[in-house]
Structure formats: structure tokens, C-alpha cells
C-alpha positions as CSV (number, residue, x, y, z in Angstrom):
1,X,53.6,-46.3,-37.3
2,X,52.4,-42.5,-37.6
3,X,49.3,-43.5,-39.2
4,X,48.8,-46.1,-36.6
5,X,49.5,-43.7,-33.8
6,X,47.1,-41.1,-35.4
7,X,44.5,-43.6,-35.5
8,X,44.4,-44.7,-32.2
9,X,44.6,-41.0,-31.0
10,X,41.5,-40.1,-33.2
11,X,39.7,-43.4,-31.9
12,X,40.3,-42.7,-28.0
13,X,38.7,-38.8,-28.5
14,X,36.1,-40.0,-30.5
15,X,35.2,-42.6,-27.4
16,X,35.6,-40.4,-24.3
17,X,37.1,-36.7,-24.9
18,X,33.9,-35.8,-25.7
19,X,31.1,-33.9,-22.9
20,X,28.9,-36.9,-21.2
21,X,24.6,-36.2,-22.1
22,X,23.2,-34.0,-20.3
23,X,20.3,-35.7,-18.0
24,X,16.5,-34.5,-18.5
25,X,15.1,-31.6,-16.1
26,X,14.2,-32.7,-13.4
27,X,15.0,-36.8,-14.3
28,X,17.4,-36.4,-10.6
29,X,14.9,-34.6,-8.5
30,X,13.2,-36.3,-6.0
31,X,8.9,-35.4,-6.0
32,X,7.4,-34.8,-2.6
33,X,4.4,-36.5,-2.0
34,X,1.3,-36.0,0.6
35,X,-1.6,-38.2,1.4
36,X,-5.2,-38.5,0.4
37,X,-7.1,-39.5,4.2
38,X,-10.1,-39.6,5.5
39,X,-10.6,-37.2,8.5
40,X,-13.1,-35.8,10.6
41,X,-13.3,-31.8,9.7
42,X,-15.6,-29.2,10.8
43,X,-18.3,-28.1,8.5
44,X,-18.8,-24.8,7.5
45,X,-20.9,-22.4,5.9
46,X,-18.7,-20.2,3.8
47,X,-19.8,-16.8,2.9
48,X,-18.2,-14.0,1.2
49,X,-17.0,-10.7,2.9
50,X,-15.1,-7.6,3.0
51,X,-13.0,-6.0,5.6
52,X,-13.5,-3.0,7.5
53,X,-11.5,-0.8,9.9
54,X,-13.4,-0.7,13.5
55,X,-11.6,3.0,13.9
56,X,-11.2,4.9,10.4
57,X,-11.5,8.7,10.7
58,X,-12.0,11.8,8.3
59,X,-10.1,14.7,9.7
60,X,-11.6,18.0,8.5
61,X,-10.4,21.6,8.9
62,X,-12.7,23.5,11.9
63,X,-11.3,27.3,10.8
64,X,-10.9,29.2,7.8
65,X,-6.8,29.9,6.2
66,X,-4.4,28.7,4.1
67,X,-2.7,25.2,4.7
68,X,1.1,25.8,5.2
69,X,2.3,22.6,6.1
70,X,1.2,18.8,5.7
71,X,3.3,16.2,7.9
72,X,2.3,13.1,6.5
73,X,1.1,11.2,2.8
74,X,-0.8,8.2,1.8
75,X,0.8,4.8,3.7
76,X,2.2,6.9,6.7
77,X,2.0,5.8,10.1
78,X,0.4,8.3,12.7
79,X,1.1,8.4,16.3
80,X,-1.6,10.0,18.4
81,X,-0.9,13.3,18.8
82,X,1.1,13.8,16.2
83,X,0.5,17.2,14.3
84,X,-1.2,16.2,10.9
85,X,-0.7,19.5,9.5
86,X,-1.1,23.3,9.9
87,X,-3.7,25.9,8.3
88,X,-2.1,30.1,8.9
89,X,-3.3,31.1,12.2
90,X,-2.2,34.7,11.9
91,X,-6.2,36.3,11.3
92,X,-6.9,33.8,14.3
93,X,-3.9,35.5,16.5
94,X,-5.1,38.9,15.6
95,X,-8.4,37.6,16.7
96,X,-7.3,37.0,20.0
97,X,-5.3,39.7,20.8
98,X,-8.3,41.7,19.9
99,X,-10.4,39.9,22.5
100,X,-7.4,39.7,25.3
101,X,-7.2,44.0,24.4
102,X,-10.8,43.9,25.5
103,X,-10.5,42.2,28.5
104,X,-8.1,44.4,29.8
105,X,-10.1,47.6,28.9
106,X,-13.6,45.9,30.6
107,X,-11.3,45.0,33.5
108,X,-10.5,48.5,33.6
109,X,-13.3,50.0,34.0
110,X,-14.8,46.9,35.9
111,X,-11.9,48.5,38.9
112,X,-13.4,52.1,38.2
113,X,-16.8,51.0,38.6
114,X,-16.4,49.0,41.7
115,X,-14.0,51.7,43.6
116,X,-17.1,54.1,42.6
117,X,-19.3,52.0,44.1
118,X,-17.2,51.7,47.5
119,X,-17.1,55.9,47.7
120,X,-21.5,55.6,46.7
121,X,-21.6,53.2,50.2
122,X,-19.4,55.8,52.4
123,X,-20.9,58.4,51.5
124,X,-24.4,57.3,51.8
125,X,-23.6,56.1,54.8
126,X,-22.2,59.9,55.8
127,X,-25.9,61.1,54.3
128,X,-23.9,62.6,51.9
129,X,-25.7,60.4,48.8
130,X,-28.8,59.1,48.3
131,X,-29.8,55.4,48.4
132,X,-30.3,55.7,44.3
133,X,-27.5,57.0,43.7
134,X,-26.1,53.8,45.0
135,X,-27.9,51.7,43.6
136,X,-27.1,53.2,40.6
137,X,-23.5,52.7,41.0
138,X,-24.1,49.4,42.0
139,X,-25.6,48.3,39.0
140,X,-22.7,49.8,37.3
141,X,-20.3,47.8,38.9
142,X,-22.0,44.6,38.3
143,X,-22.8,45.6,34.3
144,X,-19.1,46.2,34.4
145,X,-18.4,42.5,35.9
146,X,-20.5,40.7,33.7
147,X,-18.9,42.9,30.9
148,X,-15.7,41.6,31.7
149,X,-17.0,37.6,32.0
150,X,-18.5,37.8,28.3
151,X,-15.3,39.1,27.2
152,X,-13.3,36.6,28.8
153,X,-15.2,33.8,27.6
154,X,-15.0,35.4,24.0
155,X,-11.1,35.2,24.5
156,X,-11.1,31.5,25.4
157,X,-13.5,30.8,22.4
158,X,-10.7,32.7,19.7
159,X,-7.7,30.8,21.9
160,X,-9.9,27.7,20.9
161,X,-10.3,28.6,17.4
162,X,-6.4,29.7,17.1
163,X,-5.8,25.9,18.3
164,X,-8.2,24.5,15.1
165,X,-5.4,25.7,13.3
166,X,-3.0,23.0,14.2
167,X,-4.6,19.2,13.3
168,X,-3.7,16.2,15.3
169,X,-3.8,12.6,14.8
170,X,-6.9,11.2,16.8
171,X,-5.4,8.0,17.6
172,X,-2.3,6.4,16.1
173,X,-3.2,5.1,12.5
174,X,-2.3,4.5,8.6
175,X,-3.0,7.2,6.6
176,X,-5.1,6.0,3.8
177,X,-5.9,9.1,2.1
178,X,-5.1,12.8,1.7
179,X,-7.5,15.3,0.5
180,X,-5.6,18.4,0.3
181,X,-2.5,20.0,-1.0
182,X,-0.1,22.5,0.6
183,X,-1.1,26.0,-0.1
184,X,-4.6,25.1,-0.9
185,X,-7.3,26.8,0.9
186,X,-9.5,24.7,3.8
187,X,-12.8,25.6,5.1
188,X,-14.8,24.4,8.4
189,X,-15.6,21.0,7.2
190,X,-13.2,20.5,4.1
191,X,-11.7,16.9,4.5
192,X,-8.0,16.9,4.5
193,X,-7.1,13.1,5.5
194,X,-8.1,10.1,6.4
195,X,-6.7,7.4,8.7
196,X,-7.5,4.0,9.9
197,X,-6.2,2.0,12.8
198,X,-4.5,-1.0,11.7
199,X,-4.7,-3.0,15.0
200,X,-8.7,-2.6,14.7
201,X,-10.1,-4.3,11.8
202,X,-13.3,-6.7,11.4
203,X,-14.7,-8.7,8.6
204,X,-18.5,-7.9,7.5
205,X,-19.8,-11.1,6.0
206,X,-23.5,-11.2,4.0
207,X,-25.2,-14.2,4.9
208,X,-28.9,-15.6,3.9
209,X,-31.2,-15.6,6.7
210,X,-31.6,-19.4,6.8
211,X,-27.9,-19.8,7.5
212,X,-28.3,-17.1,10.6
213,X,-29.2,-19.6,13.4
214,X,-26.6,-22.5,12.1
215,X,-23.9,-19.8,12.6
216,X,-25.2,-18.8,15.8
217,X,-25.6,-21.8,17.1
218,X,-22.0,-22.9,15.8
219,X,-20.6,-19.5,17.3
220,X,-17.3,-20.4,15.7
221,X,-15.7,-19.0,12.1
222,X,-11.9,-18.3,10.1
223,X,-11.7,-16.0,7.8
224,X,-9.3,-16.2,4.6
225,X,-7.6,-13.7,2.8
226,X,-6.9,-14.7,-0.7
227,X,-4.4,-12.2,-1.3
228,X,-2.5,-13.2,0.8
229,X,-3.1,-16.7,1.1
230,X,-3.7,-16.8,4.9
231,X,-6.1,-18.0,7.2
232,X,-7.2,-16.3,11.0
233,X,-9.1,-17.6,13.6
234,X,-12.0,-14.5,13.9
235,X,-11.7,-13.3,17.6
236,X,-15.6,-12.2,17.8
237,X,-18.9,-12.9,15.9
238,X,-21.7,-10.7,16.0
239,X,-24.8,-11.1,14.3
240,X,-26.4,-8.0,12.7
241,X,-30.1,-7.8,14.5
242,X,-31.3,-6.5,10.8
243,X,-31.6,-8.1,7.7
244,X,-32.4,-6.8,4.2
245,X,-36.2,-7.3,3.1
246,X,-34.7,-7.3,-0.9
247,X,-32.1,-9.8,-0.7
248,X,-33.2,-11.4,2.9
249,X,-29.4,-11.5,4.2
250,X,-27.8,-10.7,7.1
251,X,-24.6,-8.9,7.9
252,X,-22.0,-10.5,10.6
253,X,-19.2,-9.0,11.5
254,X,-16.4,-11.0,12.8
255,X,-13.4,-9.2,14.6
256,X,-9.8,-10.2,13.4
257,X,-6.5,-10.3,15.8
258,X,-4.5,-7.1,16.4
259,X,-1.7,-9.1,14.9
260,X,-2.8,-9.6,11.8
261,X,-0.5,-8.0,8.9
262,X,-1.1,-7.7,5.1
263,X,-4.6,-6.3,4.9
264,X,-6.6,-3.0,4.9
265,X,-10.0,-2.0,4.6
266,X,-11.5,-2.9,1.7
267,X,-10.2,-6.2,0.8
268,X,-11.7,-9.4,-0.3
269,X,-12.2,-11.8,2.1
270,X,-14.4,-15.1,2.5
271,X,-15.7,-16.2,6.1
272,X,-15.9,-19.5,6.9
273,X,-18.9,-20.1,9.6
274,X,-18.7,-23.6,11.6
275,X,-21.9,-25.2,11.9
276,X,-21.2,-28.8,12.7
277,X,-18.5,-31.6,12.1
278,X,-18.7,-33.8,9.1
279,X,-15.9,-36.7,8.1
280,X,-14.2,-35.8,4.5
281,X,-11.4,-36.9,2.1
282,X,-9.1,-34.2,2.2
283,X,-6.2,-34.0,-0.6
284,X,-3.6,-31.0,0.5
285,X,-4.6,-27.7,-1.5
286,X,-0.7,-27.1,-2.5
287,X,-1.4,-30.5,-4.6
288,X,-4.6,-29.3,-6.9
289,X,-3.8,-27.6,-10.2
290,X,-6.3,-26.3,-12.5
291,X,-5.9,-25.7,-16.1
292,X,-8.9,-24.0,-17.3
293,X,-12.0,-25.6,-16.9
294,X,-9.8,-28.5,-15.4
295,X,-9.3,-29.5,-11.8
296,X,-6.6,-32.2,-11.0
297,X,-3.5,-33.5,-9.4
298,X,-0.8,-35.6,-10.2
299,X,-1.0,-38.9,-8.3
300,X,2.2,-40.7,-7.4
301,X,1.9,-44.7,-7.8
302,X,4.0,-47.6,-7.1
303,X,6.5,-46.9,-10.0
304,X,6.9,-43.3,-9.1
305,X,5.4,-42.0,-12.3
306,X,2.9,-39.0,-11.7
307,X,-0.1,-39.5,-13.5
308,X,-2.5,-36.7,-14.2
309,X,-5.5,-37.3,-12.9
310,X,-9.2,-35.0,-13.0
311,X,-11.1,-34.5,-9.4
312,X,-13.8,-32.9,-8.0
313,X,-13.5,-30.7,-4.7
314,X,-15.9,-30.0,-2.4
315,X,-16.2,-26.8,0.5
316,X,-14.9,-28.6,3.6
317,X,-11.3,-28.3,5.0
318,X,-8.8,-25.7,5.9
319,X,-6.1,-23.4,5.1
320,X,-3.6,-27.2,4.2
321,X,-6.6,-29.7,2.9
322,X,-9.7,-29.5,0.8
323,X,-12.1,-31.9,0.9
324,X,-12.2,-34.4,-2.6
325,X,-15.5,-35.7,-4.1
326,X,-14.4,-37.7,-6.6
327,X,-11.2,-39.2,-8.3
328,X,-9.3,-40.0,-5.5
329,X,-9.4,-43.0,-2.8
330,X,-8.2,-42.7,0.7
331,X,-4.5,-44.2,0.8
332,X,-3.2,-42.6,-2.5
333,X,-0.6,-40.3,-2.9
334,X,-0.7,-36.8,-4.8
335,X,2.6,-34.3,-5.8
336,X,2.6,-31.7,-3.4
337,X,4.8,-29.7,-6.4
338,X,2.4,-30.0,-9.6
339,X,4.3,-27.8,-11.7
340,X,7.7,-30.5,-10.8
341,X,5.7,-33.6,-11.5
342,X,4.4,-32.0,-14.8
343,X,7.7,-32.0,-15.8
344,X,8.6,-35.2,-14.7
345,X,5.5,-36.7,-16.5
């Protein structure tokens, strides 16, 4: 009866103690799916570009010192009238209270001169003085006023200079780079950082000459970012009344929101130019894949199954469909997760 027992025992773990299999990844996971249709896009023109900052700045020191202090770095944002940094005023100080000691000396003796020309007029009127005489003291006084005018004006120009020595933001802005370091010596006309405002920023677009009166007379254009996989709506085209005689292009510049986030100047961008309205099989762009030389997407048929399957886009669509030449038919349903239906397949 032991045996027996130990038998049955050994039989029931052999059956079900043990852990159930484990199902395939992603066998349970349910693959989204999107549409191939026919719909009537806008064609375009598209057209690579760069962007540019409307406002970008090069502040530059206007007097000669040492620079003492530096506020900001590389990536800081600027309020207007914010002090950038600080060069040593003290020789510009001494400056001016050399000038303001001379003002008070040619002030001094622009009050001798005038109360010796008031005692010339009495007494000339008294016979007492001749009529050159006053005139002589006359032109003494006014030598002494015009003395005293120069010397002013010198002492607003060293008050002006002492002010160079204390740099302010233009307008508020990134900093994008800094020329300087603290304790290094700046000249009239040394850079010492430059700033860009973020809220002002265009896209300049080089476009053959032919294309110039399709955009024109479209009027219309996005842009794209591909770093960062966004699209805008440009708020102003402007055609560049120049063109190159070497490569026969044309620059248009094409303004971007205030809004926009995630790009600088300098960046890659492609502009997209409407120039009339076309109709197109559009597959969703999250859908595509490409391997290599290979461009596909996994179509989704009756059973489920994704099949892998080769296309051939075209240039028309947007920032959710591109437009399919070949491999597809309207109806048909692609994997809107490649990388899930590869697994599944």
C-alpha cells in the first residue's frame, strides 16, 4: 500500500505540480492597425532649409579694462536689461572726476570773467574805461562760457564711457555663446556673447528658380523638423527678390510661430511649399519600416497574420500619412507598431 501510495503521489506531480508554458512574446497582444485610403492631399514642393534667428546679437565691449564679472553661460535665458557682465571702471571713474574737476575750475573763472565784465560796463559808462577795454572783457567772458560748455560736454562723454563698462542684454534672449572669460582683458570691439531671441525664428529655404512662381502662386507652406519629429504651419513667406547666377536658386524665408519649442538656429529643417492639390494613397508614416535599402510595412489580413510586405513612397502627405506608389491597395490594413508585428510574424 506504501508503494502504491508513493506512486500515485509521484504520478499527480508529474501531471500538474509542475509551472504551466510560458506563452510566446507577444502571442497575447493585440496589433493596432490603420488604413491604406485614397484621399485628396495638397501637393507640395519640398525643399531643404535651415533655421535662423530673426534677432541674434553679438555683444562686444565699447571700453578698455579688465572683465570682473560675467552673469550668465551658454543656454541662459536673458531678460532685457539684464546686466550681462562688467569690465573695471575705476580708470573710467578717474576719468570723470578729472573732467567734473574741470568743470568746476572753468565755471570758476567763467563767474570771474563775467562779474569783470559787469565792473568794464559801469565803468565805461562812468567814462572811467574805454570801449576796448570792454570789449576786451567781453570776449573774455564769453571764451570763459564756451570754456565751460566743452568741458561739460567732455564730462557727459567720460559719464558715457564709465556706463560701457556695465553690458546689458539688448532684448530678452538665449545665450548661445560666450566669448570671454572672467579676468580676461576686453577691448572696443572684442565679442564677449552672443544671444538669440527664441520667440523670433524663421526658416531660409533654397529653391530652383522654376519652382519660384508655383510657390508664389500657392502662397502656402509647413515646415518639418526632423529632430524633433514635428511639423508647423509657417506664419509668413517671403520670396528673396535675388537669386544666385551659379546654382540659379532662390532663398525664401518662412517665419515660424512664437510658440514653437525644441529648435535653435542652425538646425535642419525641410520646407514643404503648396502648389496645388492632387488625390494620393496615403499609408500612416508610424506604419513604414526600413531595413537598409528596404522600405515596407507589415500588412494585417483576414487571419490576423502580419505579412511583410516591400513599398514604394512617394512626396505627398503630412506629418500622419505618406503617399504609397506601389505595393499597397486602397482598403488594406498596415501595423501601426512594426517593431510588434515583427515579432508577431
Amino acid at each position: 500500500m506504501r508503494v502504491a501510495a508513493a506512486a500515485l503521489v509521484f504520478t499527480l506531480a508529474a501531471c500538474g505540480g509542475g509551472e504551466p508554458p510560458k506563452p510566446a512574446p507577444g502571442a497575447d497582444q493585440a496589433i493596432s492597425t490603420g488604413a491604406v485610403e485614397m484621399r485628396d492631399v495638397e501637393l507640395t514642393y519640398s525643399a531643404e532649409a535651415v533655421v535662423e534667428a530673426v534677432r541674434q546679437s553679438t555683444v562686444s565691449a565699447q571700453i578698455s579694462g579688465r572683465i570682473v564679472d560675467l552673469r550668465f553661460d551658454v543656454g541662459d535665458f536673458v531678460k532685457k536689461g539684464e546686466v550681462i557682465a562688467r569690465i573695471d571702471e575705476r580708470a573710467a571713474s578717474q576719468a570723470v572726476a578729472a573732467t567734473e574737476a574741470q568743470v568746476r575750475e572753468a565755471e570758476a573763472a567763467m563767474r570771474n570773467a563775467r562779474a569783470e565784465y559787469e565792473r568794464s560796463k559801469q565803468l565805461v559808462a562812468q567814462k572811467f574805461l574805454s570801449q576796448a577795454a570792454l570789449d576786451r572783457s567781453e570776449a573774455a567772458y564769453k571764451a570763459a562760457q564756451a570754456r565751460v560748455s566743452s568741458l561739460l560736454a567732455g564730462a557727459g562723454q567720460a559719464q558715457t564711457e564709465r556706463s560701457f563698462a556695465t553690458i546689458v542684454a539688448p532684448y530678452s534672449g538665449v545665450v548661445s555663446a560666450r566669448h570671454v572669460e572672467l579676468g580676461e582683458m576686453a577691448v572696443p570691439g572684442k565679442p564677449l556673447m552672443t544671444g538669440f531671441d527664441p520667440g523670433t525664428l524663421r526658416v531660409t529655404a533654397t529653391v530652383p528658380q522654376a519652382e519660384v512662381a508655383a510657390i508664389q502662386a500657392g502662397a502656402k507652406a509647413r515646415v518639418e523638423v526632423p529632430s524633433i519629429a514635428k511639423w508647423v504651419d509657417a506664419t509668413q513667406l517671403t520670396v528673396i527678390p535675388s537669386a544666385d547666377p551659379r546654382t540659379h536658386t532662390t532663398q525664401v524665408r518662412l517665419g515660424l510661430p512664437p510658440d514653437v519649442r525644441g529648435i535653435y538656429p542652425g538646425i535642419y529643417a525641410r520646407a514643404h511649399f503648396v502648389t496645388g492639390r492632387t488625390a494620393a494613397l496615403l499609408v500612416p508614416r508610424s506604419a513604414v519600416i526600413h531595413r537598409s535599402e528596404l522600405t515596407a510595412v507589415y500588412v494585417v489580413g483576414e487571419s490576423g497574420a502580419p505579412q511583410l510586405r516591400q513599398v514604394r513612397l512617394g512626396t505627398a502627405g503630412d506629418e500622419r500619412s505618406i503617399e504609397v506608389l506601389a505595393g499597397l491597395r486602397a482598403g488594406e490594413r498596415v501595423a501601426l507598431e512594426p517593431v510588434k508585428a515583427g515579432m508577431r510574424n
